[in-house]
C-alpha positions as CSV (number, residue, x, y, z in Angstrom):
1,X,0.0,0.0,0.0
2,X,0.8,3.8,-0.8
3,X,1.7,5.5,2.6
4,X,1.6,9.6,2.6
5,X,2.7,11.6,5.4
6,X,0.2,14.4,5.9
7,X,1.7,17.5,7.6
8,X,0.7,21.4,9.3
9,X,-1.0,22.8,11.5
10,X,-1.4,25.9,14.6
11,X,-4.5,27.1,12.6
12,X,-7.3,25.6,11.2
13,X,-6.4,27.3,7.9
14,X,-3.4,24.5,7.9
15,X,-5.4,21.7,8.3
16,X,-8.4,22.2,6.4
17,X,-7.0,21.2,3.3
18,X,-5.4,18.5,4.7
19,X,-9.0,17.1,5.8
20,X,-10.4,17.8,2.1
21,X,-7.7,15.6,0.6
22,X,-8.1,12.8,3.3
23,X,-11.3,10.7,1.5
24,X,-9.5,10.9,-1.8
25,X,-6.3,9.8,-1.0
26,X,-8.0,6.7,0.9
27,X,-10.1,6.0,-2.4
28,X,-7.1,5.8,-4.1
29,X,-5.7,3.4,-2.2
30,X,-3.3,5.3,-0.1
31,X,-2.4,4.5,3.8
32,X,-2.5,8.3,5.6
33,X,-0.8,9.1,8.6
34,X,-1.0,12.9,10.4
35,X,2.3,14.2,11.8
36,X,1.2,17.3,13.9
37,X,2.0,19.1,17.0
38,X,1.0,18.0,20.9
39,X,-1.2,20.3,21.6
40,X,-2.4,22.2,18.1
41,X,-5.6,22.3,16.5
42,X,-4.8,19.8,14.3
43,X,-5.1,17.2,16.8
44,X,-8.5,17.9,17.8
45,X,-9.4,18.4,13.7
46,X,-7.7,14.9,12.9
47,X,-9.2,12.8,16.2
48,X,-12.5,12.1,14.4
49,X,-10.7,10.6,11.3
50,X,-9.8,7.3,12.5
51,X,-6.1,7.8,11.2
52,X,-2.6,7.5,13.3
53,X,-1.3,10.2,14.5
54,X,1.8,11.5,15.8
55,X,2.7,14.6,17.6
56,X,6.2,16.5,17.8
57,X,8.2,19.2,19.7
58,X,7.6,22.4,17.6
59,X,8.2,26.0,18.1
60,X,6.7,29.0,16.5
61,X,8.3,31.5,14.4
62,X,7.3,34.8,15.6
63,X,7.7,38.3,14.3
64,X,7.3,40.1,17.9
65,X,9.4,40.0,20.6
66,X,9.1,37.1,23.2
67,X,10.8,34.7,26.1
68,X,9.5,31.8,24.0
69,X,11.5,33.1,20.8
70,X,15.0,31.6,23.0
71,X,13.5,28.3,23.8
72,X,11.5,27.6,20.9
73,X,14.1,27.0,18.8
74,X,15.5,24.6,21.0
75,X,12.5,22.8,20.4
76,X,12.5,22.9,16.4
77,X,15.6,21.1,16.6
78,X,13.9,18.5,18.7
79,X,11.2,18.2,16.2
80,X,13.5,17.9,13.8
81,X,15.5,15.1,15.4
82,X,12.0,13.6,16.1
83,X,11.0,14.1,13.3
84,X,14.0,12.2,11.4
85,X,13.2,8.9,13.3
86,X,10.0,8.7,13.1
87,X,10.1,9.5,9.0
88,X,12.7,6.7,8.8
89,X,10.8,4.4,10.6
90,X,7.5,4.5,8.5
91,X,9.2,5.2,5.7
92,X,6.1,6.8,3.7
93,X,6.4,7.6,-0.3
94,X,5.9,11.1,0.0
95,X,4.9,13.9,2.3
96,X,2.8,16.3,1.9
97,X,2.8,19.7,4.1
98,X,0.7,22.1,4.2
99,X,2.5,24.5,6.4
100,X,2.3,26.0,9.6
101,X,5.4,25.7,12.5
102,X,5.1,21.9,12.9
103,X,5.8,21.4,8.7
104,X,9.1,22.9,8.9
105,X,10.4,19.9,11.0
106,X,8.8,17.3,9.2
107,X,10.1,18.4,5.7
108,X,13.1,18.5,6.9
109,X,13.5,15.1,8.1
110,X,11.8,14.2,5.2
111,X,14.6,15.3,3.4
112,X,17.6,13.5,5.4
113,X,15.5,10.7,5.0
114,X,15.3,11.3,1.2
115,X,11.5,11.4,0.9
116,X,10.1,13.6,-1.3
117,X,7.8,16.9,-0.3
118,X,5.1,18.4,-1.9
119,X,4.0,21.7,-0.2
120,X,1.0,23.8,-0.3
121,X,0.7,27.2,-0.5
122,X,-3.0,28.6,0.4
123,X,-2.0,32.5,0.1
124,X,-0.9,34.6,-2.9
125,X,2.4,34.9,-1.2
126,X,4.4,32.6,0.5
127,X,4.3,32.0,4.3
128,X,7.7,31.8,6.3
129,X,7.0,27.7,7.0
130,X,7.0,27.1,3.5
131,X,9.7,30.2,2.5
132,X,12.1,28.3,4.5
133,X,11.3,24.6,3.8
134,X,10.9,25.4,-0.1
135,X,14.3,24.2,-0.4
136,X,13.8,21.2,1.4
137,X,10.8,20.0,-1.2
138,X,10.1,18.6,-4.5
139,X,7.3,20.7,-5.8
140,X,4.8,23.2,-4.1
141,X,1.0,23.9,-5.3
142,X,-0.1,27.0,-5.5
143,X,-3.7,28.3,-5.1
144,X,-3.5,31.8,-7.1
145,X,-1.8,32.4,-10.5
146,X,0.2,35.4,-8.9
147,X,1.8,33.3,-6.2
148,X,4.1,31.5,-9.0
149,X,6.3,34.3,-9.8
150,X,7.1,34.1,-5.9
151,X,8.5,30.5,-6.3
152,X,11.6,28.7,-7.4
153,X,11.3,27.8,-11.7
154,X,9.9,24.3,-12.1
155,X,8.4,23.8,-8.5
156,X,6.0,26.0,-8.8
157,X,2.3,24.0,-10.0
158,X,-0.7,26.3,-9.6
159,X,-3.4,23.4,-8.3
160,X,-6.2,26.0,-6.4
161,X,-7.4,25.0,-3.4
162,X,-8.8,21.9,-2.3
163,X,-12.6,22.1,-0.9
164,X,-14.2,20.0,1.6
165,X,-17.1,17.6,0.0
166,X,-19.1,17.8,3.2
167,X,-19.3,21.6,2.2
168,X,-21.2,21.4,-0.6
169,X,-24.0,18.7,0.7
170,X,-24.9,20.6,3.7
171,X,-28.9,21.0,5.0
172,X,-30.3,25.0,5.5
173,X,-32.8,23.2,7.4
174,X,-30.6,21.6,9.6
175,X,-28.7,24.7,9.9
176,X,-30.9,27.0,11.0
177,X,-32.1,24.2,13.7
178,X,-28.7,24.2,15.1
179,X,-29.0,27.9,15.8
180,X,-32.9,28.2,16.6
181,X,-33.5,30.6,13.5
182,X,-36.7,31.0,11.8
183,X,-36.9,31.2,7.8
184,X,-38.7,34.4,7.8
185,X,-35.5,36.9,8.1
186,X,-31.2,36.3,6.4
187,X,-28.9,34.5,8.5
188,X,-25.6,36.3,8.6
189,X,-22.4,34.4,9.3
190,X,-19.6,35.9,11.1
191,X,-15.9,34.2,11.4
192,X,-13.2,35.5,12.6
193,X,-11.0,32.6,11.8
194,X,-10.4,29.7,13.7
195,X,-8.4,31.4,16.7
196,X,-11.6,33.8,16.9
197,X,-11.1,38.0,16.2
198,X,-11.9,40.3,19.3
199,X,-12.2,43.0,16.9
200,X,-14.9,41.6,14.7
201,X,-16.7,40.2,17.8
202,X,-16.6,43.3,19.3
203,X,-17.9,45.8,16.4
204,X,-20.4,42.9,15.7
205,X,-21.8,43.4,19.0
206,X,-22.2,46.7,19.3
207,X,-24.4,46.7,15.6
208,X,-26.2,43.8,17.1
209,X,-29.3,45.6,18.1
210,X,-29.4,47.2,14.9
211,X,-28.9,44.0,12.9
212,X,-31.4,41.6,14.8
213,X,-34.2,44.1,13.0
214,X,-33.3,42.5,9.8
215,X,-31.2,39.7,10.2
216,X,-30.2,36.5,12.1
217,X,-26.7,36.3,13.3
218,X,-24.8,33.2,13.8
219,X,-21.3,33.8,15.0
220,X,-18.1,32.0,15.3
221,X,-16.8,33.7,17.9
222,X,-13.3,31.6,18.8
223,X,-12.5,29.7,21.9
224,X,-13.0,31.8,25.2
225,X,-14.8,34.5,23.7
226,X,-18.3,34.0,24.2
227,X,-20.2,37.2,25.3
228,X,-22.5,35.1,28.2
229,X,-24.3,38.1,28.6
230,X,-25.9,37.9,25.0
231,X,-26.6,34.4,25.5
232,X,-30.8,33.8,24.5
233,X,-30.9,36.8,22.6
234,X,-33.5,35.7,19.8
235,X,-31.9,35.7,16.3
236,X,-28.2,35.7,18.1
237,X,-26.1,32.1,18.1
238,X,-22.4,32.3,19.4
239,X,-20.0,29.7,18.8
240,X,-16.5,29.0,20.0
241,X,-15.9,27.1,17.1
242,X,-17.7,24.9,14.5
243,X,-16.8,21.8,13.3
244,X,-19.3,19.2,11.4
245,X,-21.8,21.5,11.9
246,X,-20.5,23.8,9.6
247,X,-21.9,22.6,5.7
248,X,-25.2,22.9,7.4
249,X,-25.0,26.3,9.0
250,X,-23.1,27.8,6.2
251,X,-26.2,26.1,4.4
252,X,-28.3,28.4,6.4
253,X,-26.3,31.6,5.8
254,X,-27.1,34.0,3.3
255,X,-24.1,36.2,3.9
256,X,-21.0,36.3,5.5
257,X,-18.6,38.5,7.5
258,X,-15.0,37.0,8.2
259,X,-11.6,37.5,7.5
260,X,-9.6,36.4,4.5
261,X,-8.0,33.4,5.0
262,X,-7.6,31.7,1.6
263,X,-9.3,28.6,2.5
264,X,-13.1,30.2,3.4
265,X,-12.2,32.6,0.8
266,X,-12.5,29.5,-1.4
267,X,-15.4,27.4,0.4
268,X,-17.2,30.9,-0.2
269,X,-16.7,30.8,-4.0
270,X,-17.5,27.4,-4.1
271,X,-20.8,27.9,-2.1
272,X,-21.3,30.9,-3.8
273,X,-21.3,32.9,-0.2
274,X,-22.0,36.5,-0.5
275,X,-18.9,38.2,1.9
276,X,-17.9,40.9,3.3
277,X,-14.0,40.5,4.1
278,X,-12.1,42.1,7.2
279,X,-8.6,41.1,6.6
280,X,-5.8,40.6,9.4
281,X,-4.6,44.1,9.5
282,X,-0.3,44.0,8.4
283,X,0.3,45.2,12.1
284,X,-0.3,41.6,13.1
285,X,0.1,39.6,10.5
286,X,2.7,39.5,7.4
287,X,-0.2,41.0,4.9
288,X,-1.2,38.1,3.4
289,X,-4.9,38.2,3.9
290,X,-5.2,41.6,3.2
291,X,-3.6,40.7,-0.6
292,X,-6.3,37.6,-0.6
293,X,-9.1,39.8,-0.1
294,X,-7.9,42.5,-2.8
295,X,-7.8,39.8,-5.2
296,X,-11.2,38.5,-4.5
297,X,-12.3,41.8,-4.5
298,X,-10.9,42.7,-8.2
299,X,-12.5,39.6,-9.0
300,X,-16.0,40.8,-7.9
301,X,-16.5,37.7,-5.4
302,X,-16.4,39.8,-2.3
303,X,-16.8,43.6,-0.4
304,X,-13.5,44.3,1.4
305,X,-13.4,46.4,4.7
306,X,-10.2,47.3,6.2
307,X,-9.4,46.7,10.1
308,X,-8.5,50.0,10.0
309,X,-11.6,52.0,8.7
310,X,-13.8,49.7,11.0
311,X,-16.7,51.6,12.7
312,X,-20.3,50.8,13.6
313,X,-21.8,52.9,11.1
314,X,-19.8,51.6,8.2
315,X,-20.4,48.0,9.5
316,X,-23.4,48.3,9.2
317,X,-23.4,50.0,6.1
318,X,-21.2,47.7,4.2
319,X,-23.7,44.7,5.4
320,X,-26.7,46.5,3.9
321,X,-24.9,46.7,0.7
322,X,-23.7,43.6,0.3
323,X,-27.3,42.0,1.0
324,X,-28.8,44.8,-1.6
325,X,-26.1,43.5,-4.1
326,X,-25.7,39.6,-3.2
327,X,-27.2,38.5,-6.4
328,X,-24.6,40.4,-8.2
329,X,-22.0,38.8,-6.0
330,X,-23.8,35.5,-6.2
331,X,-23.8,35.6,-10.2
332,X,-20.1,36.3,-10.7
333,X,-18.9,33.6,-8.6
334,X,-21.3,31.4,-10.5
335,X,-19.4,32.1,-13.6
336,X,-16.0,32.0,-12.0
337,X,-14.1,28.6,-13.1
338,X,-13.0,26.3,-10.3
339,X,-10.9,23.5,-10.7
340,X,-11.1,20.6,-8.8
341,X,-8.0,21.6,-7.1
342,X,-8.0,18.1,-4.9
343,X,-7.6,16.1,-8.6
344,X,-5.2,18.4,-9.7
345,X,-3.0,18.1,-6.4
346,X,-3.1,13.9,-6.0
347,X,-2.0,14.2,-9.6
348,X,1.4,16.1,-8.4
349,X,1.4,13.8,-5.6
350,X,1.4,10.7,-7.5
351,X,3.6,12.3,-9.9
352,X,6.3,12.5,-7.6
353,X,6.2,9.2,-5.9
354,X,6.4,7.7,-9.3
355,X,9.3,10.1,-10.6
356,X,11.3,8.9,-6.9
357,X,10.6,5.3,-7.7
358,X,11.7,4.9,-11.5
């Protein structure tokens, strides 16, 4: 049997696509193991998949100042050496990473062990997991056109980004049961990633009021975060996070507020998702979701709202327009062309192991 090494994690955004190539890889006949981090979100994400996992020392690369930025290093190099064993004892055909701290380890024991990599890259630029193990790998797949001018000649394969099945077969019914809405007025979703936004939850609640006139609100709201307070307010569902609920309540949604992280940017176009996008302002993060949302933006798939400009009456002014104009919105992403970027990727995959083996 094929054996593939699935790697990344610290987000959800790094593991998501790992989840939506799972069921394909085992219809094709390939043995999947999960290489992650001890106490990541990948863990929890992977539990229900009935597939081995194995957790590693990892540190995280930060761009702020902290204690942890001495020792963490420490423990990248015991990931790595981790790593290395455990690579040469399963011995897998390939691995495939998807980024995030735990990846960088993995890739490169991959590579001592002489296992070939294939990355992914989710955003139109590179992250720094993947900047620094793009040496380390065989090819990397790229989600938009513009991101292969920022990779190495020949590695580069633009693939999109892989979607979930669940996604698309989910009940409206069933999610607005989950949240106790009624059919009679929208359902707005609101996301602020996996890890939650205290911005977003906090501009959303002070237009909640105003939007429970007109709309339902069902928001993910990130671990720790739940306003108790607001808690049985009719047309108002908190979550700290969703997981197989979500097809069905983003079913029920008719638009969506969130950030721009390039994997909902992509279950929105393929659910055809009305959105309003706040990015990750650069002043804490590298930019990346602000250049996602422009281009989705250009593209006439989404409204994009800057961190920055954020107030309650352009909140809830932006919403208004984009339910005024969602069928505009709705039809242009209709039209757009979406590959099936799980195909395309299985195909590098495979291509890979069979290049190593002949």
């Amino acid at each position: 049997m094929k054996r593939i090494i699935l790697t990344g994690g610290g987000t959800a955004g790094h593991v998501m696509p790992n989840l939506a190539l799972l069921p394909k890889l085992q219809n094709k006949g390939w043995e999947v193991i999960y290489i992650g981090s001890f106490d990541g979100i990948e863990q929890e994400l992977i539990h229900d998949k009935k597939i081995p996992y194995y957790p590693i020392a990892t540190g995280k690369f930060r761009r702020y100042f902290s204690k942890q930025n001495l020792s963490d290093p420490f423990r990248v190099i015991k990931g790595l050496f981790q790593s290395y064993k455990l690579l040469k004892k399963l011995r897998p055909n390939i691995v495939f990473s998807k980024g995030g701290f735990v990846s960088v380890p993995v890739t490169i024991g991959a590579w001592l062990n002489k296992i070939p990599v294939v990355l992914h890259e989710s955003d139109l630029t590179p992250g720094l997991a993947n900047r620094i193990t793009l040496p380390f790998a065989s090819a990397i797949c790229a989600t938009f056109p513009e991101t292969l001018k920022h990779l190495p000649q020949g590695k580069g394969i633009l693939t999109g980004n892989p979607i979930r099945p669940e996604l698309l077969s989910g009940s409206k019914e069933e999610g607005l049961k989950l949240c106790g809405f009624t059919e009679t007025k929208p359902v707005i979703l609101v996301t602020g990633g996996s890890l939650g936004s205290v911005r977003i939850n906090n501009m959303i609640r002070a237009i909640l009021p105003d939007l429970l006139l007109k709309y339902q609100v069902a928001h993910i709201c990130g671990k720790g975060n739940i306003d108790h307070s607001l808690t049985g307010f009719k047309g108002y569902k908190q979550f700290e996070f969703i997981g197989s609920e979500l097809p069905a309540i983003m079913a029920a949604a008719d638009l969506c507020v969130s950030r721009a992280g390039a994997n909902f940017l992509f279950e929105l176009l393929a659910l055809k998702k009305p959105n309003l996008l706040i990015p990750l302002p650069k002043s804490s993060s590298r930019g990346d979701q602000i250049l996602n949302a422009q281009s989705f933006k250009g593209q006439n798939f989404s409204m994009l709202l800057y961190e920055e400009e954020i107030n309650e009456t352009i909140l809830k002014n932006k919403i208004e327009i984009l339910y005024q104009n969602r069928q505009e919105y709705i039809k242009t992403m209709a039209e757009s062309n979406l590959s099936d970027a799980g195909t395309a990727i299985i195909r590098v995959i495979e291509s890979m192991t069979t290049s190593r083996s002949s």
